[in-house]
N, CA and C atoms of all chains as a GROMACS GRO file, in nm:
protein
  504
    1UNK      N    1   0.085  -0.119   0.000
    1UNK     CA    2   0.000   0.000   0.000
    1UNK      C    3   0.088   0.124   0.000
    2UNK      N    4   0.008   0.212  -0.064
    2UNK     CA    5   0.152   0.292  -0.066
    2UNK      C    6   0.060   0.468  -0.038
    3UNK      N    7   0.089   0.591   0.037
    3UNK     CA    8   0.036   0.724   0.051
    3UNK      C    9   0.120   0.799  -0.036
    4UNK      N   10   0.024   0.902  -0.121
    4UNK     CA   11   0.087   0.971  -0.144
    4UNK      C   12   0.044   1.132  -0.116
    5UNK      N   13   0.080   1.243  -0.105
    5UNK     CA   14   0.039   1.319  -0.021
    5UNK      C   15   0.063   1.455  -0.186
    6UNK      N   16  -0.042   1.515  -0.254
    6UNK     CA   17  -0.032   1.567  -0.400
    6UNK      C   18  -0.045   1.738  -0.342
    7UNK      N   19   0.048   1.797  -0.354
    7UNK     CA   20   0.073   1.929  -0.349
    7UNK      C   21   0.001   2.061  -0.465
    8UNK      N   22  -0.114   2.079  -0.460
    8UNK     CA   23  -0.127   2.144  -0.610
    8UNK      C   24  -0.167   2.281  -0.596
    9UNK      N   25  -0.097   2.358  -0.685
    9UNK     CA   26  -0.069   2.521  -0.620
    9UNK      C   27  -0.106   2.606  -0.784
   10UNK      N   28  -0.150   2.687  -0.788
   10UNK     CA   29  -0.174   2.758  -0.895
   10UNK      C   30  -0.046   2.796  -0.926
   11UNK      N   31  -0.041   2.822  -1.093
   11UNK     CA   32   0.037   2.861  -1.170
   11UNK      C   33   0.127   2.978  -1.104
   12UNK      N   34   0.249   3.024  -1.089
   12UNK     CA   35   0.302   3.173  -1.096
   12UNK      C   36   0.227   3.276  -1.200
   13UNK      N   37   0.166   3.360  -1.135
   13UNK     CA   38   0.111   3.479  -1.279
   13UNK      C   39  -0.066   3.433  -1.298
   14UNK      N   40  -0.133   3.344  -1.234
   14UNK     CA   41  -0.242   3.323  -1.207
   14UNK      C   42  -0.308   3.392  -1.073
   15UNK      N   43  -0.400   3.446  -1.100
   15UNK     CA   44  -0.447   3.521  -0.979
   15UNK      C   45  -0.509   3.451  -0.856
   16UNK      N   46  -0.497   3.488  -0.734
   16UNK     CA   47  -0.510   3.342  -0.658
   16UNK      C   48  -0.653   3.451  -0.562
   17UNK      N   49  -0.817   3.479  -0.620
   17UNK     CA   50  -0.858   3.554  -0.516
   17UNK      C   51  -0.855   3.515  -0.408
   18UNK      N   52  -0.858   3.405  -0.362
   18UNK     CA   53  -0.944   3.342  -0.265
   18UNK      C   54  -0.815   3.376  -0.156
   19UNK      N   55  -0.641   3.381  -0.230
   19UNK     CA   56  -0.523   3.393  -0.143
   19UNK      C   57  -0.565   3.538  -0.095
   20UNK      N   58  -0.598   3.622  -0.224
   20UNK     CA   59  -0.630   3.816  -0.189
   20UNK      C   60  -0.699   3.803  -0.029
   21UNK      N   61  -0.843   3.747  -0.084
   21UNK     CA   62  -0.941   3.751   0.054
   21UNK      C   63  -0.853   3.727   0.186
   22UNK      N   64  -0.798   3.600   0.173
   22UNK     CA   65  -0.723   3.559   0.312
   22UNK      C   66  -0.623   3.675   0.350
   23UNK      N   67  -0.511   3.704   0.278
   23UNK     CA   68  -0.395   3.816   0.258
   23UNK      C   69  -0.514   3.985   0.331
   24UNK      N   70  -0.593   4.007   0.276
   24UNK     CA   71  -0.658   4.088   0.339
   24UNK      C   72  -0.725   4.074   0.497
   25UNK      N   73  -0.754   3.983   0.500
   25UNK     CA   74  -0.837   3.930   0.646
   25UNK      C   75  -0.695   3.914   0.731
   26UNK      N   76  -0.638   3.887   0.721
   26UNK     CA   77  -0.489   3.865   0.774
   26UNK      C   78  -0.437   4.012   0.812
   27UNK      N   79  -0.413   4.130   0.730
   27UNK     CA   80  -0.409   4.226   0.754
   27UNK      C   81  -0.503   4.322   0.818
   28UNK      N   82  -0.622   4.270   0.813
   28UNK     CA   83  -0.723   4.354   0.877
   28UNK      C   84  -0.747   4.283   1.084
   29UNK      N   85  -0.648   4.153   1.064
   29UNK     CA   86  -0.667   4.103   1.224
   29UNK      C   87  -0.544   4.107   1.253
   30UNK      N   88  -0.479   4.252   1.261
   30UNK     CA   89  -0.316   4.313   1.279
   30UNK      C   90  -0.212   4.211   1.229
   31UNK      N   91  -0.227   4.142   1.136
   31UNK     CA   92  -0.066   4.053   1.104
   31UNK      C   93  -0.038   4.172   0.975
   32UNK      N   94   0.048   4.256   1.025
   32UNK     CA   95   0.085   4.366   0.898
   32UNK      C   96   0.200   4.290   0.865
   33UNK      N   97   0.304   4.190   0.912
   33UNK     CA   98   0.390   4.131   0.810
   33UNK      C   99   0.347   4.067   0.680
   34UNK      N  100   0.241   4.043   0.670
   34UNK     CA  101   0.207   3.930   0.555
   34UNK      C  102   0.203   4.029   0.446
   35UNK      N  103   0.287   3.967   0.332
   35UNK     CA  104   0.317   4.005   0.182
   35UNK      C  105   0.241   3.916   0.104
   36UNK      N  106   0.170   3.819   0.104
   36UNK     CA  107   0.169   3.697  -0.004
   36UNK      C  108   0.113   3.631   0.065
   37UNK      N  109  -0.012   3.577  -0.008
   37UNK     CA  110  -0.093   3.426   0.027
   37UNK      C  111  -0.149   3.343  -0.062
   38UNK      N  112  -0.083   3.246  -0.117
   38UNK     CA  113  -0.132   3.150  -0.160
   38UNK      C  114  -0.157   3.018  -0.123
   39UNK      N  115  -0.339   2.995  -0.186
   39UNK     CA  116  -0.394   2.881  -0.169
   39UNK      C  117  -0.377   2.761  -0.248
   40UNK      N  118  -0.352   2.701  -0.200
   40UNK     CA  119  -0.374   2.550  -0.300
   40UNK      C  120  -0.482   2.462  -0.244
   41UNK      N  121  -0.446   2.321  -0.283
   41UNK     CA  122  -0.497   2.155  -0.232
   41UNK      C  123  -0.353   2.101  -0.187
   42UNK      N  124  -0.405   1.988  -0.070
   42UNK     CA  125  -0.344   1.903  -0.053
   42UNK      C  126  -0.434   1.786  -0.029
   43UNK      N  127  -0.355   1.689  -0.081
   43UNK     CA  128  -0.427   1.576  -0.108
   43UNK      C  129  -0.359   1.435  -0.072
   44UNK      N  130  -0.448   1.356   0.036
   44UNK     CA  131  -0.368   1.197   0.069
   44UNK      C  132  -0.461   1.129  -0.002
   45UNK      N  133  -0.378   1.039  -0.064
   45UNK     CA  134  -0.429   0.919  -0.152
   45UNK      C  135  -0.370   0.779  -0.103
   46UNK      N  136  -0.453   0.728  -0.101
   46UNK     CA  137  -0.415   0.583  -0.035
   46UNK      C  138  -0.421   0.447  -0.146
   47UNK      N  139  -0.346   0.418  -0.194
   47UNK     CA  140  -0.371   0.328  -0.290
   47UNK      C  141  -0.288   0.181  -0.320
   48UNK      N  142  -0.331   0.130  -0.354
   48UNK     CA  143  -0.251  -0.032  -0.367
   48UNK      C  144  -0.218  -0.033  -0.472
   49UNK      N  145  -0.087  -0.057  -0.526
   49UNK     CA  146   0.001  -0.057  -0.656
   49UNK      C  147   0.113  -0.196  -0.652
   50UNK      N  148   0.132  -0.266  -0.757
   50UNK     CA  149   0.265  -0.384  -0.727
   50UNK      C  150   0.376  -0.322  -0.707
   51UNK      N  151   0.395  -0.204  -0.712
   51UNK     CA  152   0.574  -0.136  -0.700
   51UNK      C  153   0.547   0.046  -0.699
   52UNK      N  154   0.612   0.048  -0.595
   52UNK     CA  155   0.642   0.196  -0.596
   52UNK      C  156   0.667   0.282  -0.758
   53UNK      N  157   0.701   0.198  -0.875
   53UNK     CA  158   0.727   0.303  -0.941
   53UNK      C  159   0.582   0.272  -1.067
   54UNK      N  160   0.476   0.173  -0.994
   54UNK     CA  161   0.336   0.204  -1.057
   54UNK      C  162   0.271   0.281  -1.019
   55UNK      N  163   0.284   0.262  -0.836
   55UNK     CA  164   0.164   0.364  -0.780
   55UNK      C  165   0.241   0.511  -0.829
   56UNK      N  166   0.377   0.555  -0.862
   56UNK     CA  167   0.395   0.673  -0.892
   56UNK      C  168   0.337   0.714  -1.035
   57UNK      N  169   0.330   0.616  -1.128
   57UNK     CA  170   0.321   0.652  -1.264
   57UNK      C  171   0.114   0.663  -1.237
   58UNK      N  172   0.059   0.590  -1.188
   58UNK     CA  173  -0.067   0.612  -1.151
   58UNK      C  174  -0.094   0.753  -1.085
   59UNK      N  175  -0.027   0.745  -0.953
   59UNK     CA  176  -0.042   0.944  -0.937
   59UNK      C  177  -0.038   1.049  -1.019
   60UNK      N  178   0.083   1.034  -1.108
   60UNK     CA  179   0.069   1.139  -1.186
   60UNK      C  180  -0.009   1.128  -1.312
   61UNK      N  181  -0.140   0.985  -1.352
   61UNK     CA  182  -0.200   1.028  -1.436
   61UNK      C  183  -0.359   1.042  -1.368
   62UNK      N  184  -0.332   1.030  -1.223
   62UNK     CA  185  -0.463   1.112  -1.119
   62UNK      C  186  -0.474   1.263  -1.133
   63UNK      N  187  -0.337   1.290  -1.130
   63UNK     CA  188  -0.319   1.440  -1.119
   63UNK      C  189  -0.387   1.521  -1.282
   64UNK      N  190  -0.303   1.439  -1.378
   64UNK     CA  191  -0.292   1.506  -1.486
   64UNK      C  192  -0.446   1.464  -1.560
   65UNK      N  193  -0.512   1.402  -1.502
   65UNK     CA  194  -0.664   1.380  -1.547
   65UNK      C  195  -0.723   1.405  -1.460
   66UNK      N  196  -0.774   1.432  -1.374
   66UNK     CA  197  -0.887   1.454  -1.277
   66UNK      C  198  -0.833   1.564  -1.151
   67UNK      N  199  -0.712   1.562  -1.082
   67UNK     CA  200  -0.699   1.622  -0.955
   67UNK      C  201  -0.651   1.768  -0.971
   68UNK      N  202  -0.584   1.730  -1.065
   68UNK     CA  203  -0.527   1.932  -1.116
   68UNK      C  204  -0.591   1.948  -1.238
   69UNK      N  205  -0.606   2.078  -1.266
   69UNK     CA  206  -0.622   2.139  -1.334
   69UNK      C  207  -0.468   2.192  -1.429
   70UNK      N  208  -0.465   2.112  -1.531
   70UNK     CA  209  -0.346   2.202  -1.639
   70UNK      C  210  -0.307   2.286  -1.654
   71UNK      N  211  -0.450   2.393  -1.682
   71UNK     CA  212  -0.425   2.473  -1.724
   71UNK      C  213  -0.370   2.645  -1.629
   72UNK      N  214  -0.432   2.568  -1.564
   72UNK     CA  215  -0.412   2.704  -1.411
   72UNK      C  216  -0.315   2.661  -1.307
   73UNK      N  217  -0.319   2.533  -1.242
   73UNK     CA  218  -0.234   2.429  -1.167
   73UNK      C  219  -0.124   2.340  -1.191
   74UNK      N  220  -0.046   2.320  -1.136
   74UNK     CA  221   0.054   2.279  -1.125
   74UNK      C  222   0.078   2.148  -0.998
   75UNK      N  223   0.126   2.054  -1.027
   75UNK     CA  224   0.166   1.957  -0.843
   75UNK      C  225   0.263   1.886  -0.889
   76UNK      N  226   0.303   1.887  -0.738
   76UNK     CA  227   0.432   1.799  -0.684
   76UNK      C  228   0.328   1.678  -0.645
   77UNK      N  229   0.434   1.561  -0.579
   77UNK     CA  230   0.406   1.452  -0.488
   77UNK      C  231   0.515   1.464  -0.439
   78UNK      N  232   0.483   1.317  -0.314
   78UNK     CA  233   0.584   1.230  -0.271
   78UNK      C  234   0.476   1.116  -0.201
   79UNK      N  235   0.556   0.992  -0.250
   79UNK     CA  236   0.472   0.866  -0.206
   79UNK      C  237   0.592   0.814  -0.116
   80UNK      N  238   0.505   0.730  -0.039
   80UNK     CA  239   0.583   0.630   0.040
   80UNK      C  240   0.474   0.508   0.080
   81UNK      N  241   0.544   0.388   0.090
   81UNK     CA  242   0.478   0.301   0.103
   81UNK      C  243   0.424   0.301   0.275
   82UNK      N  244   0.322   0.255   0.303
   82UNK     CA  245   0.240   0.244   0.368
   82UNK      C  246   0.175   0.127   0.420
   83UNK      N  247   0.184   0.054   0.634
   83UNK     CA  248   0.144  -0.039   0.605
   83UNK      C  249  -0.019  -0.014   0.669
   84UNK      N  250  -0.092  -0.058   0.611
   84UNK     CA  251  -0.239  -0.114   0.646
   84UNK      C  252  -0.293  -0.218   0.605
   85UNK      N  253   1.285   3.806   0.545
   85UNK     CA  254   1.138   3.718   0.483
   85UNK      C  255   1.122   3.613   0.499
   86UNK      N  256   1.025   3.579   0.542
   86UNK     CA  257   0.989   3.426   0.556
   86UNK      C  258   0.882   3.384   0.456
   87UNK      N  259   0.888   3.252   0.420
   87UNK     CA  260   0.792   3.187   0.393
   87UNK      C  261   0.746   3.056   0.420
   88UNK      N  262   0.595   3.018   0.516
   88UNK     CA  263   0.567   2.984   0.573
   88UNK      C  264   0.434   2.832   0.475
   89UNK      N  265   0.504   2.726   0.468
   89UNK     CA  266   0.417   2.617   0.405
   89UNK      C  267   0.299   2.574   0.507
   90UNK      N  268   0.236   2.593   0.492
   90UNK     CA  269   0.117   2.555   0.605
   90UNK      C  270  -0.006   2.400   0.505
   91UNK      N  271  -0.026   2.239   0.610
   91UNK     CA  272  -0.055   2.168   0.550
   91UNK      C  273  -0.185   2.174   0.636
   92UNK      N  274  -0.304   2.183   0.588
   92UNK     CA  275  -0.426   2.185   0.669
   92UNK      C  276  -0.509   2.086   0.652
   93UNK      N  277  -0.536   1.967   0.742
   93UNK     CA  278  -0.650   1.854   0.662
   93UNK      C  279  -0.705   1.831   0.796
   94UNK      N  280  -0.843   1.768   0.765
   94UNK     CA  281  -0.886   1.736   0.852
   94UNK      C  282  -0.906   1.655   0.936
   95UNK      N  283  -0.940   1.667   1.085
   95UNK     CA  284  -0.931   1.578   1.174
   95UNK      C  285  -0.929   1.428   1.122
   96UNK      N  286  -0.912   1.313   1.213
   96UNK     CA  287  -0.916   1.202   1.170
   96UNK      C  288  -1.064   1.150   1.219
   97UNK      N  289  -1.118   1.083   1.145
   97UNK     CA  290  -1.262   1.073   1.227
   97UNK      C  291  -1.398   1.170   1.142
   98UNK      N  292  -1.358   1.231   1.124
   98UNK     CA  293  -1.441   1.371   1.009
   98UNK      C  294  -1.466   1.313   0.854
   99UNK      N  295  -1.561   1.335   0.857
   99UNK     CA  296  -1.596   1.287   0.725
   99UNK      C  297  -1.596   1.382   0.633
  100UNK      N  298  -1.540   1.382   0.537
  100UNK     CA  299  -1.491   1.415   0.393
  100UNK      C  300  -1.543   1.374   0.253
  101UNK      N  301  -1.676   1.461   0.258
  101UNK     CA  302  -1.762   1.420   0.159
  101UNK      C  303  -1.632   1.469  -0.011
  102UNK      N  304  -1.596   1.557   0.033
  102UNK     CA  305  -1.491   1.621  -0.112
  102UNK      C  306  -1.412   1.518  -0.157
  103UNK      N  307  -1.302   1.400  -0.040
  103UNK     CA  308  -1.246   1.327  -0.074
  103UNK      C  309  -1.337   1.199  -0.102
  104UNK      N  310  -1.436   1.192  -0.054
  104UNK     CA  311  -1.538   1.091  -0.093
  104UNK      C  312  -1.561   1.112  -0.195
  105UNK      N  313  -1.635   1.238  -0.292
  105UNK     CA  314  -1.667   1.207  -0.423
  105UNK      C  315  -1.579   1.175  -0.520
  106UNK      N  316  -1.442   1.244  -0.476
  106UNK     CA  317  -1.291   1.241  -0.599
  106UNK      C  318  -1.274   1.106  -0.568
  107UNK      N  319  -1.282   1.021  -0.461
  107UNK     CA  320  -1.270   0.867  -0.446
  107UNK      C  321  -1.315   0.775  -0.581
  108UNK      N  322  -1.452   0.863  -0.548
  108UNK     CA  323  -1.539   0.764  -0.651
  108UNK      C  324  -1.526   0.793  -0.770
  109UNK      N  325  -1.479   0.918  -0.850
  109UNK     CA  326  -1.439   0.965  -0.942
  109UNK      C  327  -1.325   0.922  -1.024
  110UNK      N  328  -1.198   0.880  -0.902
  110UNK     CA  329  -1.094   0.799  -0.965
  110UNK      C  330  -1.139   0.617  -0.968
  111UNK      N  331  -1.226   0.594  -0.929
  111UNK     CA  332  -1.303   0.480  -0.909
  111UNK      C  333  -1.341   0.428  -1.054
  112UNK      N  334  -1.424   0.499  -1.063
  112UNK     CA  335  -1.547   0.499  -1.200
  112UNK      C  336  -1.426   0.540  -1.357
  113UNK      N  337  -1.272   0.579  -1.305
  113UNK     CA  338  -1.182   0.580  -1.388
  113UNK      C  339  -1.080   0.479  -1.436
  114UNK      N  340  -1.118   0.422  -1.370
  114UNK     CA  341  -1.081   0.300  -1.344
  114UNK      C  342  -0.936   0.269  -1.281
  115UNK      N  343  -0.891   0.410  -1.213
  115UNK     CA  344  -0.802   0.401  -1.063
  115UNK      C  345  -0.861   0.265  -0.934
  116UNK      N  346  -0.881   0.150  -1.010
  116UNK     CA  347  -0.884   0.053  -0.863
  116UNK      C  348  -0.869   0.021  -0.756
  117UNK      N  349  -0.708   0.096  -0.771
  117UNK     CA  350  -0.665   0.048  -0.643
  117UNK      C  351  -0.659   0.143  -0.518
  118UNK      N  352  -0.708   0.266  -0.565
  118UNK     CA  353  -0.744   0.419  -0.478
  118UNK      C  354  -0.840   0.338  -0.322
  119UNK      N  355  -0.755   0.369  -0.235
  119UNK     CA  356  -0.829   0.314  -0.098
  119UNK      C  357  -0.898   0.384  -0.050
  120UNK      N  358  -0.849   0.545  -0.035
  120UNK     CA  359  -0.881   0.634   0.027
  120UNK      C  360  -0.845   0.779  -0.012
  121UNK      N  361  -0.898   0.892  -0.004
  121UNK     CA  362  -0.867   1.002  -0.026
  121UNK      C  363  -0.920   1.082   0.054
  122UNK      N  364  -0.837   1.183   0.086
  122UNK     CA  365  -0.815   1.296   0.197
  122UNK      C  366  -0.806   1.406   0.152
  123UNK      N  367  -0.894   1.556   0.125
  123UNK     CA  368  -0.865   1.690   0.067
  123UNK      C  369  -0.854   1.793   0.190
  124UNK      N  370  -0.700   1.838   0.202
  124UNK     CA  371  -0.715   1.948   0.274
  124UNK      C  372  -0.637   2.083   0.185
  125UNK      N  373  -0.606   2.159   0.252
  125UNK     CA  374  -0.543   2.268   0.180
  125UNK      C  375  -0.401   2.296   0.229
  126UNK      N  376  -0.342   2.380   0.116
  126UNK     CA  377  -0.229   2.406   0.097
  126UNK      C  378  -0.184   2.544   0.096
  127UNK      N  379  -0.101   2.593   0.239
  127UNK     CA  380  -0.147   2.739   0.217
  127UNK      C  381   0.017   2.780   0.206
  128UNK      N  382   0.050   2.894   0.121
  128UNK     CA  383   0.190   2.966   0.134
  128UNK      C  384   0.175   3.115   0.144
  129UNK      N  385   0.252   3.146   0.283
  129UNK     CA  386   0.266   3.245   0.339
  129UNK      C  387   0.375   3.353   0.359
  130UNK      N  388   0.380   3.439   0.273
  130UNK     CA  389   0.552   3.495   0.289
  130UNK      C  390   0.510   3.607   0.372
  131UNK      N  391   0.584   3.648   0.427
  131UNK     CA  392   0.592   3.742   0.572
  131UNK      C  393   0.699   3.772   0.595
  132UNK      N  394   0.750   3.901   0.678
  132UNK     CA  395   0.833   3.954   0.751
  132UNK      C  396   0.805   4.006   0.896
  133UNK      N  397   0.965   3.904   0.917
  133UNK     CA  398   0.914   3.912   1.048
  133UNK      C  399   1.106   3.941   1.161
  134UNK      N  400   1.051   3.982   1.290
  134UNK     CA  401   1.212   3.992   1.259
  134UNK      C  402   1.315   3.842   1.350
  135UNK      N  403   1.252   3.784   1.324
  135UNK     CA  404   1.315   3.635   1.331
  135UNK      C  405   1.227   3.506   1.299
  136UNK      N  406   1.328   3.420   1.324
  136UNK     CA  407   1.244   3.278   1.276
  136UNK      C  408   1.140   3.279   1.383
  137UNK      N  409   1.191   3.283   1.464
  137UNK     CA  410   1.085   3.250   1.656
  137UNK      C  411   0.956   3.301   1.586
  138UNK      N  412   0.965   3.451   1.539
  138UNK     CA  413   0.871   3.551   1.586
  138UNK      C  414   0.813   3.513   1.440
  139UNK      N  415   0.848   3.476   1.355
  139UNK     CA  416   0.739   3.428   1.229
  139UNK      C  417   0.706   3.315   1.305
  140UNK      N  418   0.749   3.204   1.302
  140UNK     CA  419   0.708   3.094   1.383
  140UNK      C  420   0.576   3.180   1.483
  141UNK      N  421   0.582   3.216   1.552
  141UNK     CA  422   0.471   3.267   1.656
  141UNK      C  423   0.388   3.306   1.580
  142UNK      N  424   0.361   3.376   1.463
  142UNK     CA  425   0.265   3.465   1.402
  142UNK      C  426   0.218   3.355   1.300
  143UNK      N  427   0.286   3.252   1.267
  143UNK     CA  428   0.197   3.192   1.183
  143UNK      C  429   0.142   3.076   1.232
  144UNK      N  430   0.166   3.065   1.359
  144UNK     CA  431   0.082   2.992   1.474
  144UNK      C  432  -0.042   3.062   1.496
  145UNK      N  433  -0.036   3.178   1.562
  145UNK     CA  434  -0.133   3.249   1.539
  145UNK      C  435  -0.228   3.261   1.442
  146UNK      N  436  -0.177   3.292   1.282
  146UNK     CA  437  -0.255   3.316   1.229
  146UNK      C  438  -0.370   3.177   1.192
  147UNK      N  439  -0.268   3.039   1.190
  147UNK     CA  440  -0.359   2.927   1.246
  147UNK      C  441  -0.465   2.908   1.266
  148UNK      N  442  -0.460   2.952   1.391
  148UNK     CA  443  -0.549   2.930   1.489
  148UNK      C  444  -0.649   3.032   1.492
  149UNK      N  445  -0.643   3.148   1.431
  149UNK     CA  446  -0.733   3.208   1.499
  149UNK      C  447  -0.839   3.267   1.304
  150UNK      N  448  -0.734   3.199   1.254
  150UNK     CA  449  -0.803   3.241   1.082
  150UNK      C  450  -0.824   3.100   0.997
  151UNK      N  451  -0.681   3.094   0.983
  151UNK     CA  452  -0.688   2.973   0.849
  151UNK      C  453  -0.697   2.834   0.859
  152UNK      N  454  -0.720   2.763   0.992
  152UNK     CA  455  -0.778   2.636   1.030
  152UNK      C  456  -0.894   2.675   1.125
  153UNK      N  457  -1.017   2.545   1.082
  153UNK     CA  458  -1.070   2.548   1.179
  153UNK      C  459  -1.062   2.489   1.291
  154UNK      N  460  -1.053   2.533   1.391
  154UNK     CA  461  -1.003   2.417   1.518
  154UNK      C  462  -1.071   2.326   1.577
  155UNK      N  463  -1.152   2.304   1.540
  155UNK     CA  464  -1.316   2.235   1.534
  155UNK      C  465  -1.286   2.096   1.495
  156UNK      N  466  -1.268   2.137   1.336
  156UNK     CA  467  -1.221   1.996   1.262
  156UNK      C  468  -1.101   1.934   1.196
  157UNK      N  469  -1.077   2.077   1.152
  157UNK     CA  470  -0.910   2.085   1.102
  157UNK      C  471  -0.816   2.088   1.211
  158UNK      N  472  -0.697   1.990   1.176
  158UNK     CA  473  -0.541   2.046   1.234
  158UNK      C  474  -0.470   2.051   1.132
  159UNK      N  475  -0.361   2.125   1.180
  159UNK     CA  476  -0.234   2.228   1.071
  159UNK      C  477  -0.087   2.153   1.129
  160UNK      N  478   0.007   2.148   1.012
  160UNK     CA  479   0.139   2.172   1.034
  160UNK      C  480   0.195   2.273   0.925
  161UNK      N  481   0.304   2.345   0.995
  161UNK     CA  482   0.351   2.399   0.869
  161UNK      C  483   0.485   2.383   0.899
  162UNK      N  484   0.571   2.441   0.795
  162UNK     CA  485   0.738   2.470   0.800
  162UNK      C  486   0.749   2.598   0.741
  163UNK      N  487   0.882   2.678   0.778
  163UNK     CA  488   0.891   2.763   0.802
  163UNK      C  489   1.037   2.817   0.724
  164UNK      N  490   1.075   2.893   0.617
  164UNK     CA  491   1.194   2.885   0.601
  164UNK      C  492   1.228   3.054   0.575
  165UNK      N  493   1.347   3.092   0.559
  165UNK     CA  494   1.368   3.245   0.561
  165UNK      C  495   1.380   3.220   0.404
  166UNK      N  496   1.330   3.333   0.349
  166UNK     CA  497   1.396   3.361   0.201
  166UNK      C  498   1.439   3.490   0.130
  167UNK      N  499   1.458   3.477   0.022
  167UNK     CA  500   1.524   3.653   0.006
  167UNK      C  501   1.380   3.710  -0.090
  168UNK      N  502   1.368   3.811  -0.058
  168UNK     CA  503   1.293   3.879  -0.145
  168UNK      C  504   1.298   4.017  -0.177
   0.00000   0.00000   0.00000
């Protein structure tokens, strides 16, 4: 069994409102250090694969079909096997 | 400058209708071997602050009192200085 834990963060140069809203609410409940907020997903996937380098080739065609978005998004991983 | 990775998912025990439907989604894709799935968020935070401690403290803070709910969600983050 193997976890993998999918990092997915909007593009650089994509507008992130939902980071604005937070970045503002942040500044309006005195944190005046904050420059920058961006939102993403994080995502655990739990899955059964014969070898670490299926369940990886399977993640990244989770990602690249259904969990990110291409065109706006971007993700990392990292898997590790897992016992349950 | 700091910038602050913050991993937010939810409690263990909490049900996760979001990772429930993408379950069934990689399911019906014929991802088989998908056991389980977990959606939390992914937050990045750049800030100034005038040490590690004192970012460390403020993005504890901001935690707790904004960007998790403490209800259902728990948070880890990491913390690194960078140039900007």
């Amino acid at each position: 069994m193997y976890k993998a834990e999918i990092y997915i963060t909007l593009k650089e140069g994509v507008l992130d409102p939902q980071g604005s809203a937070v970045e503002k609410a942040l500044h309006s409940m005195n944190f005046r250090g904050v420059q920058e907020v961006r939102i993403g997903k994080f995502m655990q996937v739990v899955l059964s694969a014969d070898s670490l380098e299926a369940a990886n080739q399977q993640v990244k065609e989770m990602c690249d079909s259904l969990l990110a978005n291409p065109v706006i998004e971007e993700y990392t991983f990292n898997l590790q096997e897992v016992e349950k």
